[in-house]
BAVEXMAR-724732 format. One record per residue: residue in three letters; x, y, z of N, C-alpha, C in turn; residue number from 1. Coordinates in steps of 0.1 Angstrom, whole numbers, plus 2048, in hexadecimal, padded with zeros to 3 digits. Layout:
! BAVEXMAR-724732
- ALA:X:Y:Z:X:Y:Z:X:Y:Z:NUM
...
//
This chain:
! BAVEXMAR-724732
- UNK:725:2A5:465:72F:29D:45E:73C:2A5:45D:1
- UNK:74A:29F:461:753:2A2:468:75B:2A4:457:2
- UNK:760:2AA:44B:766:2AA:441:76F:2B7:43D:3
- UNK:778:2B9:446:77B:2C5:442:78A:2C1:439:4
- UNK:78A:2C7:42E:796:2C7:425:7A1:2CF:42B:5
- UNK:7AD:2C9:42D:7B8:2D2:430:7C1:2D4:424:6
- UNK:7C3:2C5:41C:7CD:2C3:416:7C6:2BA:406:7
- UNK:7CA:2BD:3FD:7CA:2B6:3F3:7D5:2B7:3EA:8
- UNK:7DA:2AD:3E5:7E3:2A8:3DE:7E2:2A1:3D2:9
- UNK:7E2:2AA:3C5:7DE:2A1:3BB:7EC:2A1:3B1:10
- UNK:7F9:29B:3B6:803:299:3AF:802:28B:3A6:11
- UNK:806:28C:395:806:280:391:80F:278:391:12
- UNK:810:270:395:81B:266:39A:81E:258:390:13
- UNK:825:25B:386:823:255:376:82D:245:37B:14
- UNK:824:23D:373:826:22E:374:832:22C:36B:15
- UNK:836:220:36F:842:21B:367:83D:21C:35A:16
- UNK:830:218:359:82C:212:349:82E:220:342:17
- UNK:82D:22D:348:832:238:340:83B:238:338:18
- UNK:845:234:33A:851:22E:333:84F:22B:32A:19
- UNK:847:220:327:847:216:31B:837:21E:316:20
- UNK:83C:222:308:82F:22A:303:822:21D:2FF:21
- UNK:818:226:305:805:221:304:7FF:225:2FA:22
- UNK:7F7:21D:2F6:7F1:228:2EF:7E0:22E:2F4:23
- UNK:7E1:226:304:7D0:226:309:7D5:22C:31B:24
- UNK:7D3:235:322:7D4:23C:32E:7C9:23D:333:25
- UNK:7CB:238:33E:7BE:23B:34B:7C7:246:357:26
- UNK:7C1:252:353:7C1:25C:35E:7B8:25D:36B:27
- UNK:7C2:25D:371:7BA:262:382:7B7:272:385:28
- UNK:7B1:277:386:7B0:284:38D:7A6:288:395:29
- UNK:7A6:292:39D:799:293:3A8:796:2A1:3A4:30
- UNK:78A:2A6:3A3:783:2B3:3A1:77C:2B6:3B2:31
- UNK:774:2C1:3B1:76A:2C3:3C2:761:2CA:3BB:32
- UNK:758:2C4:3BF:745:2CA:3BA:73F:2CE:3C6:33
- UNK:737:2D8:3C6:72F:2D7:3D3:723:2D4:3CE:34
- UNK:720:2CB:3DB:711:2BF:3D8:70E:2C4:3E6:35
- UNK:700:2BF:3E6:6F8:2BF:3F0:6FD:2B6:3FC:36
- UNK:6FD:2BF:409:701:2B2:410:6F8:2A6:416:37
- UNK:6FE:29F:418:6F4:290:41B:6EC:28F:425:38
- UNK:6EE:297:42C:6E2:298:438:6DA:2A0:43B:39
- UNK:6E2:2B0:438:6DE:2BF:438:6D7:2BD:42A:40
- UNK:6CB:2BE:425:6C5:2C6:419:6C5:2CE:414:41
- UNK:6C5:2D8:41B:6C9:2E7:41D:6D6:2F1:41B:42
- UNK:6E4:2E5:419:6EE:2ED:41A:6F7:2E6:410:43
- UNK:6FA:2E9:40A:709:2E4:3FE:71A:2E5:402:44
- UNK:71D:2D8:401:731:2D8:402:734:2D3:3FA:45
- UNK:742:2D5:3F9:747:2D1:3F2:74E:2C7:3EE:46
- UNK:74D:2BE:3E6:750:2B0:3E8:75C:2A9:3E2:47
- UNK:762:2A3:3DF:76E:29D:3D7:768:295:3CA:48
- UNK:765:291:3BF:769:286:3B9:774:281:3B0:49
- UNK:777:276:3AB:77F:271:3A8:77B:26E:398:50
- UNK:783:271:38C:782:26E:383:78E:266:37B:51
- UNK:787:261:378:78D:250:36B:78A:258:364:52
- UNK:794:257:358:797:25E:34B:79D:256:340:53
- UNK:798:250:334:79A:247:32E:7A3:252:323:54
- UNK:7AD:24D:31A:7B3:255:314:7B6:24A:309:55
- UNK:7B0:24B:2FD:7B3:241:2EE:7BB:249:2E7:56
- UNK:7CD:246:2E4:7D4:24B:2DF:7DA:245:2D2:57
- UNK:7CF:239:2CE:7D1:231:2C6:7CE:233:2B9:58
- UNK:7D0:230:2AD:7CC:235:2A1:7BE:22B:29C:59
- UNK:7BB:221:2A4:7AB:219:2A7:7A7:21A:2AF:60
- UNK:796:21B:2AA:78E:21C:2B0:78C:20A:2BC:61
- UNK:788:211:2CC:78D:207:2D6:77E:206:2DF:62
- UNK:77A:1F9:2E3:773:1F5:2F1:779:1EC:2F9:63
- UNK:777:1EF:307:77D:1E5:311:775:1E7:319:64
- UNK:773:1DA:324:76D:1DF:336:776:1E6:33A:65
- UNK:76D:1F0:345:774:1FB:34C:77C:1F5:354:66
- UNK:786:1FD:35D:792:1FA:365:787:1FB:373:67
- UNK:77C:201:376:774:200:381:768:206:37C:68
- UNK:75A:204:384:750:20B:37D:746:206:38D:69
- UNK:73D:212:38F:733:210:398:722:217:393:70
- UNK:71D:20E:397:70F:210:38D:709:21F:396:71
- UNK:710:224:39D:705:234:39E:715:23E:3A4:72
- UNK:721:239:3A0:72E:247:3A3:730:244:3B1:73
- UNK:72C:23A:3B5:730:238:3C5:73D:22D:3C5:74
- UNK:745:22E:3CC:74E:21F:3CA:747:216:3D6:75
- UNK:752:20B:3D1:74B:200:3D7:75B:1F4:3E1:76
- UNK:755:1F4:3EC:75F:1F2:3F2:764:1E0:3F9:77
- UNK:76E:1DF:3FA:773:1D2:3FC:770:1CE:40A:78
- UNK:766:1C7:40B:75F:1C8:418:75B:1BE:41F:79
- UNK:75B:1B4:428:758:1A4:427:74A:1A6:42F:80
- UNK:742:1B5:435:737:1B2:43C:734:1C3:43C:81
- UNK:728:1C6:43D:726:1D3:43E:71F:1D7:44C:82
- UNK:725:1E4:451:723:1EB:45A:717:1F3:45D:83
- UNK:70F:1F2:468:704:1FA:470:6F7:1F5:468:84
- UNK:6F3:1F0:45C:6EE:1EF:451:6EB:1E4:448:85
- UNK:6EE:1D7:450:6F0:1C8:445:6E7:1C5:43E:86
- UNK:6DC:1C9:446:6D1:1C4:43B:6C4:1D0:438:87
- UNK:6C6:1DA:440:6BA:1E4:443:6B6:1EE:436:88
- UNK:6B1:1F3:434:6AD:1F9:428:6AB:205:428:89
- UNK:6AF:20E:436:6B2:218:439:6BD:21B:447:90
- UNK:6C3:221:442:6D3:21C:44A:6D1:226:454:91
- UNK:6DB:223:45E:6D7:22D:46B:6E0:232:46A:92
- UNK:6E2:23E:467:6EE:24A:463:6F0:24D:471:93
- UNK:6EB:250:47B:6F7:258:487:6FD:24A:491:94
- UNK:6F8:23C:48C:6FE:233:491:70F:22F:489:95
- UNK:70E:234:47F:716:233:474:721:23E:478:96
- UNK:71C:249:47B:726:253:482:72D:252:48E:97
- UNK:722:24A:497:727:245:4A3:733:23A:49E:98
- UNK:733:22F:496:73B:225:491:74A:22E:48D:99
- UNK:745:237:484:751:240:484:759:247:489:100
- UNK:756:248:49A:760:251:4A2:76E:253:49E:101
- UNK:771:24A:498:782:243:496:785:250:48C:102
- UNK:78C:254:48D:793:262:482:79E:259:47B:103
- UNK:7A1:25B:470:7AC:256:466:7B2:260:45F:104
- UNK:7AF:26D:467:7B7:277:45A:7C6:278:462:105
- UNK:7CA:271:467:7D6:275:469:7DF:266:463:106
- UNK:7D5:25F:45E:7DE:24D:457:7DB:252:445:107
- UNK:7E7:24A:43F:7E6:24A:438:7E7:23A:432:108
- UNK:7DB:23D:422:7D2:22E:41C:7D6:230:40E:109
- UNK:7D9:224:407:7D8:222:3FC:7CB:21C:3F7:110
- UNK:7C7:221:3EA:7B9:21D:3E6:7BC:216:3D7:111
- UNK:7BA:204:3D7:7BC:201:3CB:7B2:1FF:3C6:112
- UNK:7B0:206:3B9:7A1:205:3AD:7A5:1F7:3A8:113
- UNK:79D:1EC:3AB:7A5:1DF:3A5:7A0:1DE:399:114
- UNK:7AA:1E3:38E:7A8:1DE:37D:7A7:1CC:37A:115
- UNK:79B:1C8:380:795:1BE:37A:78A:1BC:376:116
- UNK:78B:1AB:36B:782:1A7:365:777:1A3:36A:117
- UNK:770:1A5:378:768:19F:380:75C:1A7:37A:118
- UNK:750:1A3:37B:745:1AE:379:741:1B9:385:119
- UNK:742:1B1:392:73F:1B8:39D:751:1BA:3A5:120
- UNK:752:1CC:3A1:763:1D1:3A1:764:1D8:3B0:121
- UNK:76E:1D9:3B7:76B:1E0:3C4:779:1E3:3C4:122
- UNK:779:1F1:3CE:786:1F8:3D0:789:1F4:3E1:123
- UNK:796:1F2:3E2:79A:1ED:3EF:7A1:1FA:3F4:124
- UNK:7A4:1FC:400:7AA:205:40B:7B4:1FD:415:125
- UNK:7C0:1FF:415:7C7:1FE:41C:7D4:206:41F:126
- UNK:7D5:205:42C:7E2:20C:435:7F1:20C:428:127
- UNK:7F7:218:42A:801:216:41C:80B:20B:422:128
- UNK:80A:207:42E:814:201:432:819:1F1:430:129
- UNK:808:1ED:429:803:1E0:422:80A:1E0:412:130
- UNK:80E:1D0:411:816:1D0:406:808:1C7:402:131
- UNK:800:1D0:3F7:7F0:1C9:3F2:7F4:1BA:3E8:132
- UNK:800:1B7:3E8:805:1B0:3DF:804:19F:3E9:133
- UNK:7FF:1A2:3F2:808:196:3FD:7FB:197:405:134
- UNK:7F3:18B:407:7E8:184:40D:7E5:18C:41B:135
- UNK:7D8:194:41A:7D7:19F:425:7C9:1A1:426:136
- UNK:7C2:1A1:431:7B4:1A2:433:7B1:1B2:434:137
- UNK:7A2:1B1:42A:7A0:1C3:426:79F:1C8:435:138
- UNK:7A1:1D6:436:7A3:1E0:445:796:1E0:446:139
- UNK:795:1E2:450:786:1E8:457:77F:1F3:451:140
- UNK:78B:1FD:44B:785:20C:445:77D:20A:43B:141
- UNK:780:1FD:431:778:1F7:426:767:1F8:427:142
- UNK:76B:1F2:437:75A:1F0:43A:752:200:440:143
- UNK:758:205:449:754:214:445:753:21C:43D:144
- UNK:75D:21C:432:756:224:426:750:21A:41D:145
- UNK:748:20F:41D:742:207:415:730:20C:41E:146
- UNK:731:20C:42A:724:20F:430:71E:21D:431:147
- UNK:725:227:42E:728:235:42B:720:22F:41E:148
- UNK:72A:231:410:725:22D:403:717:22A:400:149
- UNK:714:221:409:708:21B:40A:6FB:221:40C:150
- UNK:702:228:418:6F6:233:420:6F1:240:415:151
- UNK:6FD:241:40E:6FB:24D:406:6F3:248:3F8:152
- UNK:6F2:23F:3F7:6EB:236:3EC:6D8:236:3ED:153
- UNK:6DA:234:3FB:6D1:234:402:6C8:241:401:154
- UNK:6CD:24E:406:6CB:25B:407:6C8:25F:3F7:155
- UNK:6CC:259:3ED:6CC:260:3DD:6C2:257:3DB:156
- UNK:6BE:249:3DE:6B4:245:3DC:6AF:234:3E2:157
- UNK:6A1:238:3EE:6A4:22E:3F4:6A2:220:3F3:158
- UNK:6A0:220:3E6:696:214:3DB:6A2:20E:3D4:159
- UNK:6B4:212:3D7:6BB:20C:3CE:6BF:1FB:3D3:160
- UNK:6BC:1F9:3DD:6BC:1EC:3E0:6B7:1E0:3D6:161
- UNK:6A5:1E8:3D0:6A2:1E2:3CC:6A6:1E4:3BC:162
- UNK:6B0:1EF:3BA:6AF:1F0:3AC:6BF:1EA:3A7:163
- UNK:6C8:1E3:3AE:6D1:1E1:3AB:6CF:1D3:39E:164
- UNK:6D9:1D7:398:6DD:1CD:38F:6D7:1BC:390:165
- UNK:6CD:1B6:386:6CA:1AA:387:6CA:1A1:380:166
- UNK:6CC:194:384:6CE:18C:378:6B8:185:377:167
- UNK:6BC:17F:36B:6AA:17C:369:6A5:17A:372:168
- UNK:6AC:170:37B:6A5:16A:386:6A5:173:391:169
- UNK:6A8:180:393:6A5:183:39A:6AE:188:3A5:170
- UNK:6B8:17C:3A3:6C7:182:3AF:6CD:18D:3A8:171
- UNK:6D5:193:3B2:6E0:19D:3AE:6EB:198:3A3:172
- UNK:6EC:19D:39C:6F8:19C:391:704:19C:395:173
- UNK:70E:194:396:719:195:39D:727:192:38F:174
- UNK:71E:186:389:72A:182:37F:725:18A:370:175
- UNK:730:189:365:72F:189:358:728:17C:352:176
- UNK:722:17C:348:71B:16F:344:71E:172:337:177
- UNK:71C:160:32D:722:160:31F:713:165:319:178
- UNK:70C:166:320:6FC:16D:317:702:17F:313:179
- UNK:70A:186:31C:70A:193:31F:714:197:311:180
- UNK:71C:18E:30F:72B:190:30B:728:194:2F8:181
- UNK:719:192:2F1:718:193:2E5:717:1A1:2E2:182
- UNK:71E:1A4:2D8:71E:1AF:2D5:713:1BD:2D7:183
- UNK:706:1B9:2D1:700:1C3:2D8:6FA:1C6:2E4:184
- UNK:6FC:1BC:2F0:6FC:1BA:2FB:70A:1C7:304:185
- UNK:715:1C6:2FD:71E:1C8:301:71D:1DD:2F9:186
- UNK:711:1DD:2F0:710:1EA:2EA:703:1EE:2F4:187
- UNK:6FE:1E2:2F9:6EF:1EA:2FC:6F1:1EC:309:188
- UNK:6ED:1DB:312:6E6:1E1:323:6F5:1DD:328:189
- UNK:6FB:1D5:320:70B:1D8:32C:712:1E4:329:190
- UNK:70E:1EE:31D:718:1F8:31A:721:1FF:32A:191
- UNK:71B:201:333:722:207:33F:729:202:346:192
- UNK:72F:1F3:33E:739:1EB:346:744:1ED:33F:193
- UNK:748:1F6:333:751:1F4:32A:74F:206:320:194
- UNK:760:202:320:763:214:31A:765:210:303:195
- UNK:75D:21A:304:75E:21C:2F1:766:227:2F0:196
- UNK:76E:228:2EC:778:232:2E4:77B:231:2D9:197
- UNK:77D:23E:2D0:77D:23E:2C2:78B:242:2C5:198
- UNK:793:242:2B9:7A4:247:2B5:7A4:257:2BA:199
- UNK:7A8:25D:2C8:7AB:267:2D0:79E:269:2D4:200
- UNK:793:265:2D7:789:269:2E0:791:265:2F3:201
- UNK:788:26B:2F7:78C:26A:30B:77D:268:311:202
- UNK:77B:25F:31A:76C:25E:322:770:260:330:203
- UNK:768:264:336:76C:267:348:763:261:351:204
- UNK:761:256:358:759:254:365:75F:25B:370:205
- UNK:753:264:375:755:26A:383:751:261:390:206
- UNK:759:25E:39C:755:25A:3A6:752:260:3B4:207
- UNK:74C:266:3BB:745:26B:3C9:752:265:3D1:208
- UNK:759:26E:3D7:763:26A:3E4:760:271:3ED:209
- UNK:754:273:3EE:74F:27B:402:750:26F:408:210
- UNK:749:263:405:74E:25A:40F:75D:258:417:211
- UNK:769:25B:410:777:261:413:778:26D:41C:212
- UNK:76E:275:41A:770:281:41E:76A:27F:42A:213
- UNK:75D:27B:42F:75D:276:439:760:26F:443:214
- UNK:76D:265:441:772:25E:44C:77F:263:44B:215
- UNK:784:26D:442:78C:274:449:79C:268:445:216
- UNK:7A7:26F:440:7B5:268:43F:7BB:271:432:217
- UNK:7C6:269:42D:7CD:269:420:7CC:260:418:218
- UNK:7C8:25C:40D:7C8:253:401:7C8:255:3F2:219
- UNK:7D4:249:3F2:7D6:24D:3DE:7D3:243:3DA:220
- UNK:7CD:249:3D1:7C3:23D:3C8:7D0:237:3BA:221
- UNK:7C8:22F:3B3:7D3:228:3A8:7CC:21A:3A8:222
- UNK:7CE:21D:39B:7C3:20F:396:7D2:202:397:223
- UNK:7CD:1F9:39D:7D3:1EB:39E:7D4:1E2:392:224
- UNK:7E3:1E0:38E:7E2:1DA:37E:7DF:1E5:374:225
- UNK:7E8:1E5:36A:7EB:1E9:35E:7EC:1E2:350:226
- UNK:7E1:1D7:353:7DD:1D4:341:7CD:1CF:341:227
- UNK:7C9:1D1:336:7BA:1D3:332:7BA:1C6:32E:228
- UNK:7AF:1BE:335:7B2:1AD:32A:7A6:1AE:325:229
- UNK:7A5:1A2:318:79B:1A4:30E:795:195:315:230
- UNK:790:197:31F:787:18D:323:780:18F:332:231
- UNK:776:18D:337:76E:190:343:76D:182:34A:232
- UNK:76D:17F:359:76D:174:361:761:173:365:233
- UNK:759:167:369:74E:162:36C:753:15B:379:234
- UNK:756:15C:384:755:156:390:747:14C:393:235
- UNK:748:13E:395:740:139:39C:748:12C:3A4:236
- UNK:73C:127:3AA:740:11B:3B4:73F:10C:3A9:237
- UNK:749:107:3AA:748:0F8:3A6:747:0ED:3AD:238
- UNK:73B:0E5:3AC:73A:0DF:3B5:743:0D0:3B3:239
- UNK:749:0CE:3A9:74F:0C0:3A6:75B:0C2:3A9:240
- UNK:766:0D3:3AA:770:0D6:3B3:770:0DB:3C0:241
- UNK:75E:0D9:3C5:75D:0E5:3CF:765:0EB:3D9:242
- UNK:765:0F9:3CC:76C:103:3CE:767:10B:3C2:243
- UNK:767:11C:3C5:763:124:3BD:770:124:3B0:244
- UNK:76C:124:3A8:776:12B:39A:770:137:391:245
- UNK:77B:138:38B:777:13F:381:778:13A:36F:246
- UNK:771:13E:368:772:13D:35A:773:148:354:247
- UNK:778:14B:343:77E:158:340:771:155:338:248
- UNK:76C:161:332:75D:166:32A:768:16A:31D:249
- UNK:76B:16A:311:770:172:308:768:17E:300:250
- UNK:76D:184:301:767:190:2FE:766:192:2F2:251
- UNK:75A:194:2E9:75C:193:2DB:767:1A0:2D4:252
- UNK:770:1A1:2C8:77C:1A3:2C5:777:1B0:2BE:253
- UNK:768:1B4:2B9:765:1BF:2B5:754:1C1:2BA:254
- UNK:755:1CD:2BA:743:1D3:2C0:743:1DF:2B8:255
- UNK:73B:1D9:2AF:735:1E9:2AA:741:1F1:2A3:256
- UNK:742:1FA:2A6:752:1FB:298:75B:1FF:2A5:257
- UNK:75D:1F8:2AF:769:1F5:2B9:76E:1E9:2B6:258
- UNK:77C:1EC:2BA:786:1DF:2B7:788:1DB:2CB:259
- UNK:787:1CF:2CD:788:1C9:2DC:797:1CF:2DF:260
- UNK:79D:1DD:2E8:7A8:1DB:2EC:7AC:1CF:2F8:261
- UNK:7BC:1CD:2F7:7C2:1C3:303:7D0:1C7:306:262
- UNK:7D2:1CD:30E:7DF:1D1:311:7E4:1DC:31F:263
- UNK:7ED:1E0:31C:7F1:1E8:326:7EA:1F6:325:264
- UNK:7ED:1FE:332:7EC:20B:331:7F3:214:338:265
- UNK:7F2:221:334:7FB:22A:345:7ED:231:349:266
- UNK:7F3:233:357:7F0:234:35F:7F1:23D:369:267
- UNK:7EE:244:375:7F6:24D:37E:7EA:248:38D:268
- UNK:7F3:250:399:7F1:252:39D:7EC:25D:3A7:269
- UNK:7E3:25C:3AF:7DE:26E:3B3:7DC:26B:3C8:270
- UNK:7DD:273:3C7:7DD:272:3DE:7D5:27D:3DE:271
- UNK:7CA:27D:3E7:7C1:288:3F2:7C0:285:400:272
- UNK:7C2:292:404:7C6:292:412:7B5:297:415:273
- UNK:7B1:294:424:7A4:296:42D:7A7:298:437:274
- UNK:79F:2A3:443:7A4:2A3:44E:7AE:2AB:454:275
- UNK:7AF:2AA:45D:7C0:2B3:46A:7CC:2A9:464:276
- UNK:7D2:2B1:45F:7E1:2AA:45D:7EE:2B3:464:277
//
């Protein structure tokens, strides 16, 4: 595996909403752990992750859904089909490297954490040269480091296929449901979809960026959208518009001795470089 660090860049790059005082901050920052590498057993590197940093500056105590969250520190990528892998239950890693010849450390990507109310949240990658604002089909890289992701999912445990997230019946969980949304629902088995803060506490999810590290480029992350809404979307298909919509879930207004926040926050942004530059 081809990951050599030349360059990292962890400048914070403060949002307009800086300006106008918050009283709730989501930090970006990146740390390096050395982990075991993914194919070698035998030998440890050093890896990148990425941490979300919740910051309650408020004089109440606060819960909201996270701005992104992935059920094992892996992200999850914007992807319309997956690579080397679609349905197999053990992925073919040196076909995946072959897929990979393409080097990208010499392009540079923006990576948006999309702060939405969906239950199933995914971070997109694209060229900085893309205005994400303006109707644009996800890059290809999406789907390479979505089948990476995967693989390494795989490698930590090869039973996660079947352990992902389910609704009773048995399918994968994709929406929020108004069963989920009752308060101790929202304290118990959904607790990991949503941040508790007391008046100045801070919580951190860490995210695994080897997948980055291995296909090699430049990318700054920054969470997409800057306000927390007090309500979760349920996407389904209607069949009397047929066409998919959405409905808003409301989120109940207190949990437990949290008050439901809804509003803005600041923000920053952070860039890591991979690769020959």
């Amino acid at each position: 595996m081809k990951a050599k660090l030349l360059i990292i860049s962890a400048i914070l790059l403060l949002h307009v909403n800086f300006i106008i005082a918050q009283c709730m901050n989501v930090e970006l920052s990146v740390i390096w752990e050395k982990e075991p590498h993914i194919h070698k057993k035998c030998s440890k590197v050093k890896t990148p992750k990425l941490n979300i940093t919740y910051h309650n500056n408020c004089d109440t105590n606060y819960y909201f859904l996270k701005v992104y969250d992935s059920r094992d520190h892996l992200p999850d990528f914007m992807c319309t089909h997956l690579i080397g892998h679609q349905s197999t239950q053990k992925p073919d890693y040196k076909r995946l490297m072959n897929y990979n010849a393409k080097s990208y450390s010499h392009q540079k990507f923006n990576v948006s954490i999309n702060n939405s109310c969906y239950y199933g949240r995914f971070a997109e990658v694209y060229p900085d040269t893309i205005d994400i604002s303006k109707a644009h089909a996800p890059d290809v890289i999406n789907c390479r480091l979505n089948a990476f992701s995967k693989y390494i999912r795989y490698k930590k445990n090869p039973n996660y296929l079947s352990e992902e997230v389910r609704n009773p019946d048995g399918s994968i969980k994709i929406n929020f449901e108004s069963s989920d949304l009752f308060p101790e629902n929202i304290l118990g088995s959904m607790k990991d979809e949503f941040v508790f803060l007391k008046s100045g506490e801070t919580y951190t999810d860490t995210y695994h960026l080897i997948v980055f590290q291995i296909v090699e480029g430049c990318y700054t992350f920054f969470i997409y959208g800057d306000t927390i809404m007090n309500y979760v979307l349920k996407n389904y298909y209607d069949s009397k518009l047929k066409k998919f919509v959405d409905e808003k879930l409301e989120l109940p207004a207190v949990v437990g001795e949290y008050q439901l926040y809804s509003g803005g926050f600041n923000t920053n942004k952070i860039t890591v470089c991979f690769g020959e530059r």
